[in-house]
C-alpha positions in Angstrom: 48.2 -11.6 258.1 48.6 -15.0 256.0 49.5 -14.4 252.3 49.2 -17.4 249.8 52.0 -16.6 247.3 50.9 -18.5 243.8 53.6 -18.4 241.3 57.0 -19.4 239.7 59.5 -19.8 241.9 63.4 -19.1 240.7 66.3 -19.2 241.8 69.0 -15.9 241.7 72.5 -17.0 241.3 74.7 -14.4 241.3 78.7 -15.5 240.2 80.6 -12.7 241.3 84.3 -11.9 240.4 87.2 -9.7 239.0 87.5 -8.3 236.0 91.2 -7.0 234.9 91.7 -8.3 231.2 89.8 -8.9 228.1 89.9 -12.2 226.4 92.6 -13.4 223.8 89.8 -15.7 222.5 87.3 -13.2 222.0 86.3 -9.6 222.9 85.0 -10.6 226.4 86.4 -9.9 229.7 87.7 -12.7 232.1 86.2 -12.9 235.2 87.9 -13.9 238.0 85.6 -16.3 240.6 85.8 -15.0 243.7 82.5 -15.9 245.6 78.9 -17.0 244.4 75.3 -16.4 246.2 72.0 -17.8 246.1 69.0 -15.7 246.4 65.8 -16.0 246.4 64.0 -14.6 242.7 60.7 -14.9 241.2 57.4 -15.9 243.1 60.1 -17.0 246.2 61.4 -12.9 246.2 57.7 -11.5 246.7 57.1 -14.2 249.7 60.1 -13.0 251.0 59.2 -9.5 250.9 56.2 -10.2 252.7 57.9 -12.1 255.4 60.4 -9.2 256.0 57.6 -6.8 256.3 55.7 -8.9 258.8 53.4 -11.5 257.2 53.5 -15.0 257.3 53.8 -16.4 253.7 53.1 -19.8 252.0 54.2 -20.6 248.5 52.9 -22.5 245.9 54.5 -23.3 242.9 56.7 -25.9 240.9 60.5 -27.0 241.4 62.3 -29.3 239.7 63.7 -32.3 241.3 67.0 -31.4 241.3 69.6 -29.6 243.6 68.3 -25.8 243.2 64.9 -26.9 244.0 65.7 -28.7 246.8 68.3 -25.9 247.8 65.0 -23.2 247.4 63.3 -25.0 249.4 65.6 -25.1 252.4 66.2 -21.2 251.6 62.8 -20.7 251.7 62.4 -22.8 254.8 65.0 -21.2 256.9 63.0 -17.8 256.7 60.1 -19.1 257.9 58.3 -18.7 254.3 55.8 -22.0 254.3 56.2 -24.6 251.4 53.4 -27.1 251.9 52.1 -25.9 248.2 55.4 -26.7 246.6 55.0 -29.3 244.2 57.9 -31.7 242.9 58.1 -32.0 239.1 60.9 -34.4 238.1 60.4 -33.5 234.4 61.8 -30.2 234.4 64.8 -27.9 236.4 63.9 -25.7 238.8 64.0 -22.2 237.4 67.6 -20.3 237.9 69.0 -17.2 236.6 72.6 -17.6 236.4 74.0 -14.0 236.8 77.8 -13.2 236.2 79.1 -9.8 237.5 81.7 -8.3 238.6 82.8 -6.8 242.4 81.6 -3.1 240.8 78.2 -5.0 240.3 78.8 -4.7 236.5 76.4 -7.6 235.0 78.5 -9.5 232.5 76.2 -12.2 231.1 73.2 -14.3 232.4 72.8 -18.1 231.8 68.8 -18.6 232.1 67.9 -22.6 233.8 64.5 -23.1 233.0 60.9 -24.8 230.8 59.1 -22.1 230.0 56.5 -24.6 228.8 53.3 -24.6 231.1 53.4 -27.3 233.5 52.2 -30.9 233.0 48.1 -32.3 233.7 49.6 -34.2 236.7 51.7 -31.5 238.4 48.9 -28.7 237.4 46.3 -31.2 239.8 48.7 -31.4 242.0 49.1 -27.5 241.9 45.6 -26.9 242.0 44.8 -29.5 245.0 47.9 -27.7 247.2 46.4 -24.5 246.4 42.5 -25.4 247.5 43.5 -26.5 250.7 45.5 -23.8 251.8 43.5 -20.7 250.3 40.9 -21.0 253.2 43.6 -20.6 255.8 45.3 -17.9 253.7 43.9 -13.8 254.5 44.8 -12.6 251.2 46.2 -14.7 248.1 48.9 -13.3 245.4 49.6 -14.3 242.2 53.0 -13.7 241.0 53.1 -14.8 237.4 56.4 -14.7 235.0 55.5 -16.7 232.7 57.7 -19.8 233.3 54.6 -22.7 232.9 53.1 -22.5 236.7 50.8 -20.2 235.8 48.7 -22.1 233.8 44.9 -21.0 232.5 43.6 -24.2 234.7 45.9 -23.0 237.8 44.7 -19.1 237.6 41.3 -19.9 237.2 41.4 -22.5 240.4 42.7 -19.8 242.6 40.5 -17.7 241.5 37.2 -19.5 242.2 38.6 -21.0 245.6 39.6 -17.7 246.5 36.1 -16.2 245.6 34.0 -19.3 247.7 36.8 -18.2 250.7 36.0 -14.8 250.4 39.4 -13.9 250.2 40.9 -10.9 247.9 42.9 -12.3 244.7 45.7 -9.7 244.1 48.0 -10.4 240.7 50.9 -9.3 239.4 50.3 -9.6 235.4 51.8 -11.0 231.9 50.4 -9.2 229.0 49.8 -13.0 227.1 47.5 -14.3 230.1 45.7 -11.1 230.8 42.3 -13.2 230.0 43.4 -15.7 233.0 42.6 -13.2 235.5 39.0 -12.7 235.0 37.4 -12.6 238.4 40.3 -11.2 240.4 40.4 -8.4 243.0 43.2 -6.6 241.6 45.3 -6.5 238.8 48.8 -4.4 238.8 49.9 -4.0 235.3 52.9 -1.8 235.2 52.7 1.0 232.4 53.6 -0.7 229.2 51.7 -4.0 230.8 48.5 -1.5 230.7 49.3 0.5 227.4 49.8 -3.4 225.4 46.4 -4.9 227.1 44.4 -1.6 226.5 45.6 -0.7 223.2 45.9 3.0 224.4 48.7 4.8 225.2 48.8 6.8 228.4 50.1 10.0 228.7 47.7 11.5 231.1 45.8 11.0 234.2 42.6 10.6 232.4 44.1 7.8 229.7 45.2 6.2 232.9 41.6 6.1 233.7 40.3 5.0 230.2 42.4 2.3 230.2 41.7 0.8 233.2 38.5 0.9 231.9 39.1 -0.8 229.3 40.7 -3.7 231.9 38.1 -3.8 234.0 35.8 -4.8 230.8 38.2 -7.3 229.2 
């Protein structure tokens, strides 16, 4: 199957090191560089996933036009994850999270890279022509939304309708502040809290499980 991946694509950077003193400057430890890696994160982790499991992916989304982006791109290449919806938007970095632990896999900080803001007329047309055109050749389409700008009321509702006129299913993974984006989808997979906040329940049971989905379904 073809999955059409819709969402904010990120960079993981992982600075990995030792640890064997605590700062004279400040109660901090020192970390010792020993290697760094690049992974995949965000809307780029769930195509991979896909891909691993069997499918054949395309992404769309938004990178900066600086080295990460570039550097996702060939990443995302290299697995055989499409990037035909992958637009270029010199305005603003590519999203990384900057991840410092230690060789125990202790996390000792995180430097976050990114514009939260929602993306830019220009590069949400560009966003939603990518995404028409390759919705019709996708089986399924996934929005994976973390609120980092791509996901824009304009973008969500695009997929969306193309998706509906393609017959396609529209799965999403949720944000509690665009839960009104998604009228229209197939499915939506709020996680517990996600659920609880959007339904103004809380869920203990089975049956609040059920009366709050519900109350999605409505909304």
């Amino acid at each position: 199957r073809t999955v059409l991946v819709i969402g904010d694509l990120m960079v993981d950077h992982f600075l990995i090191g030792n640890v064997d003193r605590i700062s004279p400057e400040a109660p901090v430890p020192v970390v010792r560089f020993q290697n760094e890696e690049f992974r995949l994160g965000g809307a780029c982790n769930v195509a991979h996933n896909i891909s691993v499991l069997g499918g054949r992916t395309v992404v769309v989304g938004v990178v900066g036009g600086d080295q990460e982006g570039r550097q996702l791109c060939r990443e995302l290449t290299s697995r055989g994850i499409g990037v035909a919806g992958i637009v270029t938007d010199a305005g603003r970095c590519t999203t990384r999270k900057a991840r410092v632990v230690t060789t125990r896999n202790q996390q000792v900080a995180r430097i976050d890279y990114e514009s939260d803001q929602e993306v830019a007329q220009a590069v949400e047309s560009a966003i939603v022509e990518r995404l028409e055109s390759l919705i019709p050749d996708a089986d399924v389409v996934v929005i994976s939304d973390y609120l980092k700008g791509a996901i824009s009321r304009t973008v969500t509702a695009a997929s969306i309708q193309a998706a509906n006129r393609a017959k396609r299913p529209m799965l999403i993974d949720p944000k509690v502040p665009h839960i009104d984006y998604y009228r229209g989808a197939t499915l939506i997979t709020p996680n517990h809290h996600e659920a609880e906040a959007v339904a103004h329940l809380r869920i203990r049971t089975g049956a609040d499980g059920r009366a709050a989905a519900r109350r999605l379904r409505v909304r």
